[in-house]
Every structure is written in C-alpha cells, then in structure tokens.
C-alpha positions as CSV (number, residue, x, y, z in Angstrom):
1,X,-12.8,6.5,5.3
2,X,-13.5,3.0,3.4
3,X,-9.8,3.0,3.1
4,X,-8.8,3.7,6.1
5,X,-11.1,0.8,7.4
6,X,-9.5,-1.8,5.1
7,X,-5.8,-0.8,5.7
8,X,-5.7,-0.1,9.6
9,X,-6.3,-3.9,10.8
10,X,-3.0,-4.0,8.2
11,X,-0.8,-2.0,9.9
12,X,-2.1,-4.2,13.3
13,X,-1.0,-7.3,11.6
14,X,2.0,-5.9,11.0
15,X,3.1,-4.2,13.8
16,X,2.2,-8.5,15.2
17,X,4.2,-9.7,12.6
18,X,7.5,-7.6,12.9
19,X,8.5,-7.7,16.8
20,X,8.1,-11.4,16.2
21,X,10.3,-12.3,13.4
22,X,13.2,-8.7,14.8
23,X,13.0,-10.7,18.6
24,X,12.4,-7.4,19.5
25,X,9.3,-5.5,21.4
26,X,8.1,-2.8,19.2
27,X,9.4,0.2,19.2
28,X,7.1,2.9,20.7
29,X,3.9,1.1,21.7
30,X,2.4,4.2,22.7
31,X,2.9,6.1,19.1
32,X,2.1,3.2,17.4
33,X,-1.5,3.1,19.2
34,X,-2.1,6.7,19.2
35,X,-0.9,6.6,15.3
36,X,-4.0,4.2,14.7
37,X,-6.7,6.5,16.2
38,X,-5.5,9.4,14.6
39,X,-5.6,8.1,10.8
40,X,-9.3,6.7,12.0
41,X,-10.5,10.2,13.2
42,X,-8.6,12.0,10.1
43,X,-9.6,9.1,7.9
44,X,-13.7,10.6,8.1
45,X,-12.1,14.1,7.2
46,X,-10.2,14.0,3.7
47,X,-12.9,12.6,1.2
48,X,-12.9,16.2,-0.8
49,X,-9.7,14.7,-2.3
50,X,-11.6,13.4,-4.9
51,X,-13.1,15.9,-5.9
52,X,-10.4,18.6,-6.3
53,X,-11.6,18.7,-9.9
54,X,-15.3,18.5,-9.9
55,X,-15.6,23.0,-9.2
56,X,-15.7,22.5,-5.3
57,X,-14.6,26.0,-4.0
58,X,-11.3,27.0,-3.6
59,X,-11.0,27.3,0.6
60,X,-12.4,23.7,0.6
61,X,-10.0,22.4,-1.9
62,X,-7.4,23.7,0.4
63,X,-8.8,22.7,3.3
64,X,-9.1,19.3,1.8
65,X,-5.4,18.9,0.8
66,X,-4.0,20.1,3.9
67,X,-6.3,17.2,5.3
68,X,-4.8,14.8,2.9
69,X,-1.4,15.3,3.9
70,X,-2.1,15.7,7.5
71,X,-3.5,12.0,7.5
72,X,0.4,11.0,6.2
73,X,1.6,12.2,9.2
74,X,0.1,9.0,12.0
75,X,1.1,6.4,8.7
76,X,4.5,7.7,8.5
77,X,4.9,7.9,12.0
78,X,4.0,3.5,12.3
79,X,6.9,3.3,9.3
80,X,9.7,4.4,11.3
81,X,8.7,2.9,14.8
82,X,8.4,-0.6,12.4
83,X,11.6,0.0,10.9
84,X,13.0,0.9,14.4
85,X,11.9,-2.1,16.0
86,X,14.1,-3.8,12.9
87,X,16.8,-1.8,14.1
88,X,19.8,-4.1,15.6
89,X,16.6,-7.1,15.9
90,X,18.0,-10.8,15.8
91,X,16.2,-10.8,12.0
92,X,14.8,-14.3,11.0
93,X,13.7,-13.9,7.0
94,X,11.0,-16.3,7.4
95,X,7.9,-15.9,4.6
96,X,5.5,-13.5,7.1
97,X,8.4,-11.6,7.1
98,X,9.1,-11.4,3.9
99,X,5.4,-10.4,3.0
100,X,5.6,-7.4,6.1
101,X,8.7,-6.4,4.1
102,X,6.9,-5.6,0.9
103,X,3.9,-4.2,2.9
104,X,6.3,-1.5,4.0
105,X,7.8,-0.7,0.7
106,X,4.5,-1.1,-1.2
107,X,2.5,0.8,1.0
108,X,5.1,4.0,1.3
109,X,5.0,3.8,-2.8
110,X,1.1,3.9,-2.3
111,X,1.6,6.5,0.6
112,X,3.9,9.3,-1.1
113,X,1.3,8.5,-4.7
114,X,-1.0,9.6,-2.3
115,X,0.6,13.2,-1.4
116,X,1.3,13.8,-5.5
117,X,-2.7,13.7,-6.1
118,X,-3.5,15.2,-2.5
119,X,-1.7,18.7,-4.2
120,X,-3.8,20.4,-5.8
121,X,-1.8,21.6,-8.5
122,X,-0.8,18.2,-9.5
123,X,-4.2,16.5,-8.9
124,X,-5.6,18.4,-11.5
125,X,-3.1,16.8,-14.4
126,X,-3.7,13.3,-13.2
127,X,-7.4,13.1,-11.9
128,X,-8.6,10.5,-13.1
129,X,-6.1,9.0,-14.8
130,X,-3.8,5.3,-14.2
131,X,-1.7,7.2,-11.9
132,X,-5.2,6.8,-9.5
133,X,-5.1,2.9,-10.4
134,X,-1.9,2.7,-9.5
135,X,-1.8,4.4,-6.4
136,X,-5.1,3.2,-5.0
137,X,-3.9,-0.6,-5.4
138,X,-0.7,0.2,-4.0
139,X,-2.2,0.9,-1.3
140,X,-4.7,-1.5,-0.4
141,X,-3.5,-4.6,-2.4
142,X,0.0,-3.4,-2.1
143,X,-0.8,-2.8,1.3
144,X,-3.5,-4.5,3.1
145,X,-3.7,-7.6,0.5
146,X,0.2,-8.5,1.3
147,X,-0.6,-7.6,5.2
148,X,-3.2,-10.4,5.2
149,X,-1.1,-12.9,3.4
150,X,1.7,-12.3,6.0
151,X,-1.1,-13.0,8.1
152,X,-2.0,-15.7,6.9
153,X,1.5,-17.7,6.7
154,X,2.0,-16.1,10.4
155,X,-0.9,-17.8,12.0
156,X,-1.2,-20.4,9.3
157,X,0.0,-23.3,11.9
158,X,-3.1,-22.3,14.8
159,X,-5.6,-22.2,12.2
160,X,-4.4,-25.7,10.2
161,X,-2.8,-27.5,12.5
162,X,0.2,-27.9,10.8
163,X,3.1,-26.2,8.9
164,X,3.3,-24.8,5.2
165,X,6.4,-25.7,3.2
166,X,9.4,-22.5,3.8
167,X,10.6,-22.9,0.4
168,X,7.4,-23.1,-1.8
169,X,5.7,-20.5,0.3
170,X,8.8,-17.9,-0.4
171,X,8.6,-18.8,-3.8
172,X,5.4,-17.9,-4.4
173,X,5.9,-14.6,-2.1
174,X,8.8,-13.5,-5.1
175,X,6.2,-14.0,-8.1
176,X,3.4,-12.1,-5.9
177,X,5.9,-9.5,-5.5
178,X,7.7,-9.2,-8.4
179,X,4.3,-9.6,-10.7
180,X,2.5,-7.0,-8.5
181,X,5.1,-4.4,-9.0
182,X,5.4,-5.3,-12.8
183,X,1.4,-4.8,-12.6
184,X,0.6,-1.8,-10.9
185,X,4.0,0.6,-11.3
186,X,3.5,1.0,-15.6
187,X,0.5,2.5,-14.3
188,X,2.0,5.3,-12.3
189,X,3.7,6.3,-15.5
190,X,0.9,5.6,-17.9
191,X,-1.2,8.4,-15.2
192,X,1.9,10.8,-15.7
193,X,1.9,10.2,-19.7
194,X,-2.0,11.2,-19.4
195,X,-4.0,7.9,-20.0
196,X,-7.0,8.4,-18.7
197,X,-9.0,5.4,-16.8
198,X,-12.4,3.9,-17.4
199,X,-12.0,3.8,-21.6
200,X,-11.7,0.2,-22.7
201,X,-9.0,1.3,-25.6
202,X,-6.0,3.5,-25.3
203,X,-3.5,5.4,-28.0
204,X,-0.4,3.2,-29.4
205,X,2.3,5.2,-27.3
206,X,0.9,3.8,-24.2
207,X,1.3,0.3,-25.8
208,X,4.6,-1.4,-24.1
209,X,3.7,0.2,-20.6
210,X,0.4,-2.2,-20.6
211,X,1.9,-5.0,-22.0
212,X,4.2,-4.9,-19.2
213,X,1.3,-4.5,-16.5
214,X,-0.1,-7.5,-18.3
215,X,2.3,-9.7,-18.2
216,X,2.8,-8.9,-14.4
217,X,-0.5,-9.9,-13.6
218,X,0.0,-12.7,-15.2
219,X,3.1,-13.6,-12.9
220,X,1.1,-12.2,-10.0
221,X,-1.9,-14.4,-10.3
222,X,1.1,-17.4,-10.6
223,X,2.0,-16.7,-7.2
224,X,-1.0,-16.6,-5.7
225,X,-2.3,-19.9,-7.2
C-alpha cells in the first residue's frame, strides 16, 4: 500500500494541474474521485505480488495477480479522463504542464511494467531483477517525483511571492526528463536480459546498458540542480 500512499496525492496534483493549464473543467469529476478510493482500498489488497516467487501457494498467487491487475483498472481510468480534459482545451505549454505531461507518459511506462511482473508466468523470469528497478522508479519518481515538481512550479508564486524564470525552468524540465528516461529505461532491458539486482558487479554484456543509465543520471541530477 506504501505505494499507493506516495503516488495518489500525485494523481491529485495533477488532475489540479491539467484543467488549469487545458482551460478546461476536468473531465469526469465523479470517476476521477471514485478512481482514488478504489486504488486506496485495492492498494491494501495486492502486496502477494512480491512474493510470487517465494513458494506462496498457487490459489494465492492467482488471487494475488488478479488483484494486481485489478488495481490498473481506477489508474487507467484517471489517464483517459486527464487526457480527456486535454481534449479540444485552449493548451498553454507552460513548465507545470510540461512536468504533468511526463507524469502521464512516465507513470503509464511504470503502470503497464507493473502488469508484465503482476503475471505470474512472467514474474518468475524477472523477480528480482533491474526490470523491478526500473519499473518501481517509474512509478514513483517517474510518477510522483515529476507530480510534485509540477507542483511545485504550479504554486511556486503563493509560496515565494514571486515568479520563476519560463525559460530556465523548461530547461531544466528537458534534462530531468531526458536524463530520467536515459536512467531508468536500460534497466527495463537489463531485467529482460537477466541482470539480477542487489550484486554490486555485473557480467560484461550488460556493460553499455549501464553506462547509458549512468550517464543519464548524470544529466538528470543536472536538471534538478
């Protein structure tokens, strides 16, 4: 449920965040709030997933992974009304846009991830592996860490007072986003190719695939200074 804590304020940020920026209402209040209690009451049902490989029983690992890919069903549900509300919107690309924009294509990466280790058959290949990483911070950096800094550019003016520079601030928005997916996406494939997680070394094939992720760190930490 830890998750679910961290990325549901998230999706209120940006369901504040788009109407604002689409001069549009949002699209389907209602589902949008009923969306929210339903992934915190499924939220405190699916923490089997992790342990698909650890010889729970078979009816609970099933039980478990329908419960996984029930909980996509309320997140997929505030996608569409957000994308709705963009629908014919008078758009205005300003910087907490921008950083709602790559919430929604981070956290669907993060999202779908989620449903390749919530079946069984597949969780069993990458358990444990980078794919995990990469999904997990997909998810709630990907996610909820670009929600907050959307957040924080939206309301930036109440809170200081005054007004951030447009340019810089979308400047830094491109490193953060083009370091982040530099960082974390080598790690989906590293998880497919079978390198496991927690070891501090790793076999020369999996060589140019962390190199990359390092070097996008690099550019993400860039952005955020």
């Amino acid at each position: 449920p830890a998750v679910y804590i961290m990325v549901l304020p998230a999706m209120g940020l940006i369901s504040e965040i788009i109407p604002t920026f689409s001069k549009r209402p949002i699209f389907g209040y209602k589902a949008i709030a009923y969306s929210s209690m339903a992934i915190a009451f499924i939220g405190y049902f699916v923490w089997g997933h992790h342990m698909f490989t650890s010889g729970m029983s078979g009816p609970a690992r099933i039980i478990f992974s329908i419960l996984t890919f029930l909980v996509a069903v309320p997140s997929a549900i505030k996608v569409f009304n957000w994308v709705a509300t963009m629908y014919k919107g008078s758009i205005d690309v300003k910087t907490p846009f921008l950083y709602a924009l790559a919430f929604i294509f981070q956290f669907l990466i993060g999202g779908l991830t989620g449903l390749v280790i919530g079946a069984l058959a597949a969780d069993v290949h990458l358990h444990d592996t980078y794919f995990v990483v990469g999904h997990f911070h997909y998810v709630m950096f990907g996610g909820a860490g670009f929600a907050f800094f959307g957040a924080l550019h939206y309301w930036f003016g109440k809170i200081y007072g005054r007004m951030y520079n447009e340019s810089i601030a979308q400047m830094a928005f491109g490193l953060m986003f083009a370091g982040f997916n530099l960082l974390y996406f080598p790690m989906l494939i590293l998880g497919i190719m079978g390198m496991p997680r927690r070891y501090y070394d790793y076999l020369p094939e999996f060589t140019g695939l962390n190199v990359a992720s390092t070097i996008g760190s690099w550019i993400l930490i860039l952005g955020m200074i």
